[in-house]
C-alpha positions in Angstrom: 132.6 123.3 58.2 132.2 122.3 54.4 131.0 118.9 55.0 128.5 120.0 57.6 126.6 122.1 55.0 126.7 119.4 52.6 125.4 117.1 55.1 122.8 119.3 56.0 122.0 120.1 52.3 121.6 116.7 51.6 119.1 116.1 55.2 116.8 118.9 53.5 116.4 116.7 50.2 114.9 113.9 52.2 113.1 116.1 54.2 111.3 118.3 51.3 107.9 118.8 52.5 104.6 120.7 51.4 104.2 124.0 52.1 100.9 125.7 53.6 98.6 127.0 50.7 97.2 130.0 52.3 99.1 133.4 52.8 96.7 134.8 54.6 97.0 135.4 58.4 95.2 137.3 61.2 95.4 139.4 64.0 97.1 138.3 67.5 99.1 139.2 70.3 102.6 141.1 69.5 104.9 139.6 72.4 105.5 135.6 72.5 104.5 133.7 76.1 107.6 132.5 78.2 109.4 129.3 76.9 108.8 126.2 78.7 112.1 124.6 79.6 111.5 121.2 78.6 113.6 118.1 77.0 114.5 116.9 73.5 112.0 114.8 72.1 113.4 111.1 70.8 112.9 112.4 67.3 115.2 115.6 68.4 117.8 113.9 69.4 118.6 112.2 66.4 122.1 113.5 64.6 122.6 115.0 61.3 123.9 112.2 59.1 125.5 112.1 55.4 124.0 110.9 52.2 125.8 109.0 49.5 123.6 111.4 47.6 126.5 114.1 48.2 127.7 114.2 44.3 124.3 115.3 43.3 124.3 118.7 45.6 126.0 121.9 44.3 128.5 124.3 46.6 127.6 127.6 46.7 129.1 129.2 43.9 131.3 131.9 45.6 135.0 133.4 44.2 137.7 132.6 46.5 139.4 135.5 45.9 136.9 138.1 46.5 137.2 139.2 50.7 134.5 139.3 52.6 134.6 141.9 55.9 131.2 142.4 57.3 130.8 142.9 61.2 126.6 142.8 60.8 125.5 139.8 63.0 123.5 137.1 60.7 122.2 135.0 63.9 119.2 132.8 64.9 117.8 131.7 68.5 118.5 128.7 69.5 117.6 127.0 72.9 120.9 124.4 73.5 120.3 125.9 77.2 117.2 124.4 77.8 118.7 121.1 75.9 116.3 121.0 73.3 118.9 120.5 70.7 122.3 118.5 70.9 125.6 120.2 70.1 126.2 118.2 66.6 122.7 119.0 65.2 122.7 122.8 66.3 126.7 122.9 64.8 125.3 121.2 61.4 122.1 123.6 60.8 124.0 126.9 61.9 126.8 125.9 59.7 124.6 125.3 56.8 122.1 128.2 57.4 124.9 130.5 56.9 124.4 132.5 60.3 127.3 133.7 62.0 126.2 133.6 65.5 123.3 132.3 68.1 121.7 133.5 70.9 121.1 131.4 73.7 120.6 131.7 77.7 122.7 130.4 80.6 120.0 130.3 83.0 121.0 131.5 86.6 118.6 128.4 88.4 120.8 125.9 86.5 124.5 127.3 87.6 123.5 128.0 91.0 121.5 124.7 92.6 122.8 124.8 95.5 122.7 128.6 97.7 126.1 130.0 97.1 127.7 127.1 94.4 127.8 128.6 90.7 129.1 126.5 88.2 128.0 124.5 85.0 126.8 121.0 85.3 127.0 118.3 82.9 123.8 118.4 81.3 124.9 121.8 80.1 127.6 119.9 78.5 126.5 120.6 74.7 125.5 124.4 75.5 129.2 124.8 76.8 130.5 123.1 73.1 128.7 125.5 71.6 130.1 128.7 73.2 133.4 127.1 72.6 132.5 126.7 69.2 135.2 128.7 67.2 133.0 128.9 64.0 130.6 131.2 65.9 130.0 134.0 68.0 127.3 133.3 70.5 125.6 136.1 72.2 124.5 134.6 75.7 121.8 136.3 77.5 122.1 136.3 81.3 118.7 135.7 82.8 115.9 134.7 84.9 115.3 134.2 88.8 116.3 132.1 91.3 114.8 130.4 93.7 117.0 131.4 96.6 116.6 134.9 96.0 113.7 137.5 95.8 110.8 134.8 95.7 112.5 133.7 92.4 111.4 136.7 90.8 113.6 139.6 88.9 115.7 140.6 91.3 114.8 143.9 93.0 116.7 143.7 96.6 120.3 144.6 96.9 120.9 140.8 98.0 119.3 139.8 95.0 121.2 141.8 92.6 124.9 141.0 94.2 123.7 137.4 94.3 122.9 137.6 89.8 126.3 140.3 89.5 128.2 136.9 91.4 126.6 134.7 88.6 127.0 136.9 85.9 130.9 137.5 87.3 131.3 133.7 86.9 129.1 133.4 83.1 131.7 136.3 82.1 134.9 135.0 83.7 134.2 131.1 81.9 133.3 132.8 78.1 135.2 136.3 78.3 137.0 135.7 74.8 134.1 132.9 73.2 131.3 135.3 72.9 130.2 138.3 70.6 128.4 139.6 73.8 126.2 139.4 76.9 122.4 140.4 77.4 121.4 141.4 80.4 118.1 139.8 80.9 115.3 138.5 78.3 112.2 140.9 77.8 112.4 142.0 81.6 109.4 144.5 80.7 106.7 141.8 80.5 107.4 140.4 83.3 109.5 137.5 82.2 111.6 135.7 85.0 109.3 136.4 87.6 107.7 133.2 89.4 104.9 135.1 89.4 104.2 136.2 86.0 100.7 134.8 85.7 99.9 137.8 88.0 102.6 140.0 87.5 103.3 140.5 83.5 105.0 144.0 84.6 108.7 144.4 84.9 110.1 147.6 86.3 112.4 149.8 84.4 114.3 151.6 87.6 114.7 147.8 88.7 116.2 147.4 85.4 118.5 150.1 85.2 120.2 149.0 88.7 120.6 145.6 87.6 122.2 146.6 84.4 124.4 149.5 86.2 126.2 146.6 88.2 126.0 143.9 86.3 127.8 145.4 83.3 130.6 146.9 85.6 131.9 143.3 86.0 131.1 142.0 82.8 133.0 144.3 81.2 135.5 144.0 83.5 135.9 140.2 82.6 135.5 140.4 79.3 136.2 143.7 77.8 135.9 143.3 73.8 132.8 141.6 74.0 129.3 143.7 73.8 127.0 144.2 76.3 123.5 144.6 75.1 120.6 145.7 77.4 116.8 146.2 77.0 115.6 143.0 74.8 112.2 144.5 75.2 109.3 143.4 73.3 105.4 144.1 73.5 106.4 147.7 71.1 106.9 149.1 74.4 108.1 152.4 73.9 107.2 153.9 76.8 109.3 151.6 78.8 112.3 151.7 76.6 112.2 155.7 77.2 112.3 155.6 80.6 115.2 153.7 80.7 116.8 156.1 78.6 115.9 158.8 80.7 117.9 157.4 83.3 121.0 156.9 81.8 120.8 153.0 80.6 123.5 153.8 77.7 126.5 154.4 80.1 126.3 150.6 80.8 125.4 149.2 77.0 126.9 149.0 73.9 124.0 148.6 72.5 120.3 148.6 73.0 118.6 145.3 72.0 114.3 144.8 70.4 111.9 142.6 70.0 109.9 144.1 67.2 107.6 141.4 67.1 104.5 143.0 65.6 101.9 140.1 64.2 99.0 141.3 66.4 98.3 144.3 64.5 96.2 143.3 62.1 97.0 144.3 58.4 100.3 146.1 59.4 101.8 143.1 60.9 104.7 143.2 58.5 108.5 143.8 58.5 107.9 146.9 57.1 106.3 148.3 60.1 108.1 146.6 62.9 111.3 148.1 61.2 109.3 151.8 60.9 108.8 151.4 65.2 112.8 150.2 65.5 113.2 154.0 63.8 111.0 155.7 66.5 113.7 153.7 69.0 116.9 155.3 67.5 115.5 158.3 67.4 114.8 158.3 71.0 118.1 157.0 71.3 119.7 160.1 70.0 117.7 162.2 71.7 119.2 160.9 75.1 122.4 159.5 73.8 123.1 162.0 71.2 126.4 160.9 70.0 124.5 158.0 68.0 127.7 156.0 68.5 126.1 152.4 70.0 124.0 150.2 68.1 120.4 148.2 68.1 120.6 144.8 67.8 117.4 142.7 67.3 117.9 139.7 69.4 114.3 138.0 68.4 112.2 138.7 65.5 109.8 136.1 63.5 106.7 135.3 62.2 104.8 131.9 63.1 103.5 129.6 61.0 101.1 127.9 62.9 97.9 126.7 61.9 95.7 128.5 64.2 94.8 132.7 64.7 97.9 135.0 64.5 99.7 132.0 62.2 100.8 133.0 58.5 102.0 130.1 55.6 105.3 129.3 56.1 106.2 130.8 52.1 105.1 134.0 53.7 107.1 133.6 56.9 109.9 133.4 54.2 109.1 136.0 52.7 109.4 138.2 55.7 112.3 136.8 56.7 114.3 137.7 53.9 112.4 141.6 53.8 113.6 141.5 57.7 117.9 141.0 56.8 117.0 143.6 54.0 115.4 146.4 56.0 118.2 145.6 59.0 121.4 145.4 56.6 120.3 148.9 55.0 120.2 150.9 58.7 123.5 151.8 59.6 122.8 151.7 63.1 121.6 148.4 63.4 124.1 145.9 64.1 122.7 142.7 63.9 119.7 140.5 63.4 119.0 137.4 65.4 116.0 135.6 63.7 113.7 133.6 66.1 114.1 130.8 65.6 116.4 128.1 64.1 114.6 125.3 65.1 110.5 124.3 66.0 110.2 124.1 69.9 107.6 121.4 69.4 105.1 119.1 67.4 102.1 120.8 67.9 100.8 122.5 64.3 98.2 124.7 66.5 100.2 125.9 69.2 101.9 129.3 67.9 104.9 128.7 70.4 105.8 125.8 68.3 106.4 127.4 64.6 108.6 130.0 64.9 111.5 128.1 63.3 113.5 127.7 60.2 113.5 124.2 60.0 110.5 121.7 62.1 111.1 119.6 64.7 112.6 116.8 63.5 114.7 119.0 61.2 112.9 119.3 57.9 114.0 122.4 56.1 111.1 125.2 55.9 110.9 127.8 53.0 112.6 130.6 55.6 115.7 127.7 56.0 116.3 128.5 52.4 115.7 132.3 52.9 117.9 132.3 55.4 120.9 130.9 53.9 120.2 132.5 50.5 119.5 136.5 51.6 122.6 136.3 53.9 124.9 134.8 51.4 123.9 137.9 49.2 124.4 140.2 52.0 127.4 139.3 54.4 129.6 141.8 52.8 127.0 144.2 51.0 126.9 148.2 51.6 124.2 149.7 51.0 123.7 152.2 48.3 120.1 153.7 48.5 116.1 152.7 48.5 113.0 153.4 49.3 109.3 153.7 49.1 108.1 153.4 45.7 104.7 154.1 46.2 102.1 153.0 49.2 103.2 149.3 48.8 106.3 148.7 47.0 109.7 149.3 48.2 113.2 148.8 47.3 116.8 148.9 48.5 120.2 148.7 46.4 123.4 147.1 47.3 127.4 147.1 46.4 128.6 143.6 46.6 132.5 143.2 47.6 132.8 141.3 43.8 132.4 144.5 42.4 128.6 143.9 41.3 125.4 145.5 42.8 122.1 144.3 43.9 118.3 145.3 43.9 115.8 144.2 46.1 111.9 144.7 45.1 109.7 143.8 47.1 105.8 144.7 47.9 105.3 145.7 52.0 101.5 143.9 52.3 100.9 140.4 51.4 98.8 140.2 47.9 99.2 140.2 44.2 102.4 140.9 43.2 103.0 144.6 41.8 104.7 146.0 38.8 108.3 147.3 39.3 109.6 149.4 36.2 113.1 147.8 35.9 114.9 148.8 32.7 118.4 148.0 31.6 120.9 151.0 31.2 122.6 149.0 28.5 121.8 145.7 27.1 124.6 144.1 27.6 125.5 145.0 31.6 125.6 141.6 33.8 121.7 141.4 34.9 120.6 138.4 37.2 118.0 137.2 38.9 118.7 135.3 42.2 115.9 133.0 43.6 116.0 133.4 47.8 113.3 130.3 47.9 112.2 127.4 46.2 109.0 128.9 44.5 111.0 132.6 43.6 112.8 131.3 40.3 112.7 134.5 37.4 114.8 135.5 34.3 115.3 139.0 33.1 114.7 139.9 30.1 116.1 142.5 28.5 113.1 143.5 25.6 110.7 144.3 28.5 110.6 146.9 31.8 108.1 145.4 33.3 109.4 142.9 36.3 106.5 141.1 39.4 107.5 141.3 42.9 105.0 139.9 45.9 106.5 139.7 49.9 109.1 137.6 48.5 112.1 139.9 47.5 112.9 139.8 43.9 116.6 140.0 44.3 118.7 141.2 40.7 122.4 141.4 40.7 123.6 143.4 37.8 126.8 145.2 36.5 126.8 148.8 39.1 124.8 151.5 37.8 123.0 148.9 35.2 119.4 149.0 36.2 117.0 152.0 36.4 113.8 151.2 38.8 110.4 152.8 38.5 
């Protein structure tokens, strides 16, 4: 795995680009339209290659003999499924991004072609590697119509629901020991699967909560340590997600999976926000589950970078990003984080669909690539200690570290001039560092002032435990 991330390393050096000035960004809709299932681009298909520029990189400075145990999931979207990444590429950027797992879908249409025949085809061939991958642990998200059964819409006839539990039974049977989990279904509240959805942009919850009632009974049947998530419900839909609680959803999840996407509305499209509506959702959670023993999981969250309304500069799409595995990592009852996505679905510098990713189409590494690796290598392992609101727009969260240090995160929650944090030094000699998370966040402390700047970028000090005072 070594020599992918300095392979990878090395691609981003030759692929250093320039950033979007502006970090300003408007208002637009909160839910993302369907993905269109369409092939690699020449330009996509090209593999992740070394450099003889390898001597000049530097290893991640980590102590060998500190052990890390952290069961938070660290993940990005990827869409291997749709074959619009190869196998080697999506191995080499996960294994240098640092996540731990990827979310992809096994479509039903493409297992079952033929009425009756399930089974994975060749040009599924490098989403099959993947799952197989032993580095990772995938969560695969069973989904979508087909065209044999209910008009190729969500299925909502008994013979349309046997005929997704049979592919499901078959998806569950060929990864039951590969996978961190199953989803049952991708955003089925807007609508998405249906043939229809042009029209029909509603998805039923009772439909839902049938679907999920059988199909989990044979997934976890087949594959009993893995996790089966339901809901991946976007759109902020609250009303929605309660009525599925009402009815008892939780008997058949582990966990209840969001899409907290939130960059329609307006000034308070931040992380901050989005994470203040995943709140409202455990609540409700306890309030008809009250044991509080199962998880959220956030399958997609992101920020696009586009060019046109609702886009943001990719620094501040950074910038969020690293707020996002903050604000997760410091809720107990969220269990993982999948960030959408790892890779540009296209060319096209207007179209919002196209900029979600860490790293562009033809694989040159964004500012939230470097996020990405740097935030999580600071976290996987972390436990954290305490934060908070500092005032109307700063905020701040402390972590132990498993070497025995601590870090503090400042950060501000709107995008503007950075704010004053009151950071003072218990003792002038304690271990006080500041650790970039993106090219343009370099800072020293210094220990004769108390006065440090923090923006949307997380200002991120590691420092002896108990060594910092903050203000």
């Amino acid at each position: 795995m070594v020599k992918y991330i300095l392979y990878f390393i090395v691609f981003i050096f030759f692929h250093n680009q320039l950033y979007a000035a502006t970090s300003t960004f408007s208002n637009g809709p909160v839910s993302r339209t369907q993905k269109s299932e369409s092939k690699e681009t020449n330009a996509n298909k090209k593999t992740l290659t070394p450099s003889s520029t390898e001597k000049n990189i530097q290893k991640d400075q980590e102590d060998p003999n500190v052990i890390v145990s952290d069961n938070f999931i660290y993940g990005v979207g990827i869409h291997a499924g749709q074959e619009k990444i190869t196998f080697a590429n999506a191995k080499a950027l996960i294994s240098a991004s640092g996540a731990n797992s990827f979310r992809d879908e096994v479509f039903w249409h493409r297992l079952e072609r033929i009425k009756g025949e399930i089974g994975v085809k060749k040009d599924l061939a490098g989403l099959d590697a993947l799952i197989n991958w032993e580095e990772t642990n995938p969560l695969i998200i069973l989904n979508y119509g087909n065209q044999f059964y209910d008009s190729n819409r969500q299925p909502y006839t008994n013979e349309g629901r046997q005929a997704f539990v049979r592919y499901a039974d078959y998806v569950s049977k060929r990864y039951s020991t590969q996978v961190f989990g199953f989803e049952i279904w991708n955003e089925w509240n807007i609508g998405f699967g249906n043939a229809d959805r042009q029209i029909n942009r509603y998805g039923d919850p009772e439909q839902y909560y049938l679907l999920v009632k059988e199909v989990s009974t044979v997934v976890k049947k087949n594959a009993p340590s893995a996790k089966v998530l339901c809901g991946a419900v976007t759109d902020l839909d609250s009303a929605w997600i309660e009525k599925t609680l009402k009815l008892g959803i939780m008997k058949y999840c582990d966990g209840y999976s969001l899409h907290p996407y939130n960059f329609s509305i307006g000034k308070n499209a931040v992380p901050y926000h989005a994470f203040s509506w995943v709140d409202y959702i455990w609540r409700l959670m306890i309030k008809y589950n009250s044991s509080g023993e199962k998880k959220i999981y956030i399958t997609e969250l992101g920020w696009p970078n586009h060019t046109e309304k609702y886009g943001i500069s990719a620094d501040l799409a950074a910038a969020y990003l690293a707020q996002s595995f903050i604000m997760a990592k410091s809720r107990e009852y969220i269990g993982g984080l999948w960030w959408y996505e790892l890779v540009d679905s296209g060319l096209n510098a207007k179209e919002k669909e196209h900029n979600f990713g860490l790293v562009n189409h033809t694989f040159g590494a964004k500012q939230a690539f470097n996020a990405f690796h740097n935030i999580v290598s600071k976290l996987k392992g972390a436990t954290f200690v305490n934060g908070g609101v500092l005032s109307s727009d700063r905020l701040w969260a402390r972590f132990n570290l498993p070497n025995g240090k601590q870090i503090t995160a400042l950060w501000t929650i709107y995008n503007g001039d950075p704010k004053d944090f009151h950071v003072k030094a218990v003792d002038n000699n304690a271990y006080v560092d500041v650790v970039p998370l993106a090219d343009n966040s370099s800072y020293s402390f210094d220990y004769t002032k108390d006065v440090m700047r923090a923006g949307p970028m997380p200002l991120i000090i590691e420092h002896d435990i108990g060594a910092l005072n903050i203000e």
